[in-house]
KEVO-399651 format. One line per field, with one value per residue (C-alpha): x, y, z; residue in three letters; residue number from 1. Coordinates in pm, 1 decimal. Layout:
<palos>
east: [X	...]
north: [Y	...]
up: [Z	...]
r: [ALA	...]
k: [NUM	...]
</palos>
This chain:
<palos>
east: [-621.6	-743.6	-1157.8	-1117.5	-970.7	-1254.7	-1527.6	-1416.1	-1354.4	-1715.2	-1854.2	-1705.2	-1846.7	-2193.9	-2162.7	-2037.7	-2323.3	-2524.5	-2471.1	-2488.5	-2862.6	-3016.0	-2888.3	-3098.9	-3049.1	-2902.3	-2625.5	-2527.2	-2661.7	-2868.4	-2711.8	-2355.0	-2476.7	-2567.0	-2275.1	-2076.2	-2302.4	-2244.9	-1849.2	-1846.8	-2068.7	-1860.0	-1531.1	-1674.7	-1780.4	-1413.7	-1374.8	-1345.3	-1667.5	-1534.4	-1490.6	-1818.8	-1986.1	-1826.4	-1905.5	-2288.7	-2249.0	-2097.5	-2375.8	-2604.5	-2475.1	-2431.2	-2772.1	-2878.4	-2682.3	-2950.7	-3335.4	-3617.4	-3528.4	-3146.3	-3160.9	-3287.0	-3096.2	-2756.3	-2912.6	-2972.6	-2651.7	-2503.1	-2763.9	-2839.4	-2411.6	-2457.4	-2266.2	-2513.9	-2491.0	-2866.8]
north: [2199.2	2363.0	2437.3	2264.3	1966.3	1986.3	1991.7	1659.7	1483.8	1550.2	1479.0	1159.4	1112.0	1178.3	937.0	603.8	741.1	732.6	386.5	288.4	394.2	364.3	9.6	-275.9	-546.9	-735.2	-554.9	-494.7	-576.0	-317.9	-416.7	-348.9	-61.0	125.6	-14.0	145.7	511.2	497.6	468.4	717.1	999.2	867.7	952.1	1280.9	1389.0	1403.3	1675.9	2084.8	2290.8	2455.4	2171.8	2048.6	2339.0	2338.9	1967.4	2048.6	2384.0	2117.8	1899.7	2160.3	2268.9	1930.5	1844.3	2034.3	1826.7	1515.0	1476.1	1350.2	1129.6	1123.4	1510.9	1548.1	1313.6	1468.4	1795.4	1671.5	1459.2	1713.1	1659.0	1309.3	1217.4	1421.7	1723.9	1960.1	2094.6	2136.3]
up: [-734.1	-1014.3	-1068.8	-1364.9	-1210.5	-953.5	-1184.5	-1346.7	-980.3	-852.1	-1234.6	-1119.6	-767.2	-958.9	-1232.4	-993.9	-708.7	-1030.4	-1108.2	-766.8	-706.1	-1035.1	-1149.2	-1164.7	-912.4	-1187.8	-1246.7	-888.7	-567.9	-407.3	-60.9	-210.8	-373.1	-23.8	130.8	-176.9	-108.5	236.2	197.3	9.7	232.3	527.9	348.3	213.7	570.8	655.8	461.0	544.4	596.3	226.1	34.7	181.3	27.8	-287.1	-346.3	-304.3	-503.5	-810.4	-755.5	-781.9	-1106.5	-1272.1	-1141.8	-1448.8	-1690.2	-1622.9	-1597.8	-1415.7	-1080.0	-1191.0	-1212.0	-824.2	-680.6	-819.4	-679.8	-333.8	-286.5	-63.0	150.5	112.2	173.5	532.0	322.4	476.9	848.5	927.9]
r: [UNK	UNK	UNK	UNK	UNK	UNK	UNK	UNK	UNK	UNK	UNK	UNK	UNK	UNK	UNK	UNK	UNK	UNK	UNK	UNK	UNK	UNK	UNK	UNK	UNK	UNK	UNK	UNK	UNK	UNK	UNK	UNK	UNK	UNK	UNK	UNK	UNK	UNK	UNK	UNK	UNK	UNK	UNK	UNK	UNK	UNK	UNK	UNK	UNK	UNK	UNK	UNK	UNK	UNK	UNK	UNK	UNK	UNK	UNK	UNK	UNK	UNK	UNK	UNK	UNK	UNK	UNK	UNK	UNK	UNK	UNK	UNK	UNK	UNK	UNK	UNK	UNK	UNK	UNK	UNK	UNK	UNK	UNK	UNK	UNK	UNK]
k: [1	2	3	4	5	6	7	8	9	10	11	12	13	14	15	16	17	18	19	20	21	22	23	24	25	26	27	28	29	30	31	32	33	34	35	36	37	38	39	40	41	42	43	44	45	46	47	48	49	50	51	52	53	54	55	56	57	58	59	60	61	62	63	64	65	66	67	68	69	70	71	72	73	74	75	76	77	78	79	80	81	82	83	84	85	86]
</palos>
């Protein structure tokens, strides 16, 4: 797969893990949302120690494409998805 194509996959994982923490409760509901966030760490775990790390290196580099709260919490979602071996 292509860098390119790479790029535009994990832009994606940011925007809908976007979405899922930052909405209002109105729009969907914050139990749904985790469950949602929690799928998705749990399937991204499965993955090799390399894509691991270049997931978080792409989140690190989009992180800079937002602001504020939205801007750390792209940052950190290596991390925060269990991406990280501590």
């Amino acid at each position: 797969m292509s860098q390119e194509i790479n790029k535009y996959i994990v832009q994606a994982l940011v925007e809908m893990a976007l979405f899922l923490e930052f909405s209002e409760d109105g729009i969907i509901d914050p139990d749904a949302a985790v469950q949602a966030l929690e799928q998705l760490s749990s399937t991204l775990q499965m993955a090799n120690v390399e894509t691991k790390a270049s997931l978080c290196l792409h989140f690190e580099n989009i992180a800079s494409e937002y602001q504020g709260d939205k801007a750390e919490f792209v940052r950190c979602m290596g991390e925060e998805l269990g991406l990280v071996d501590e």
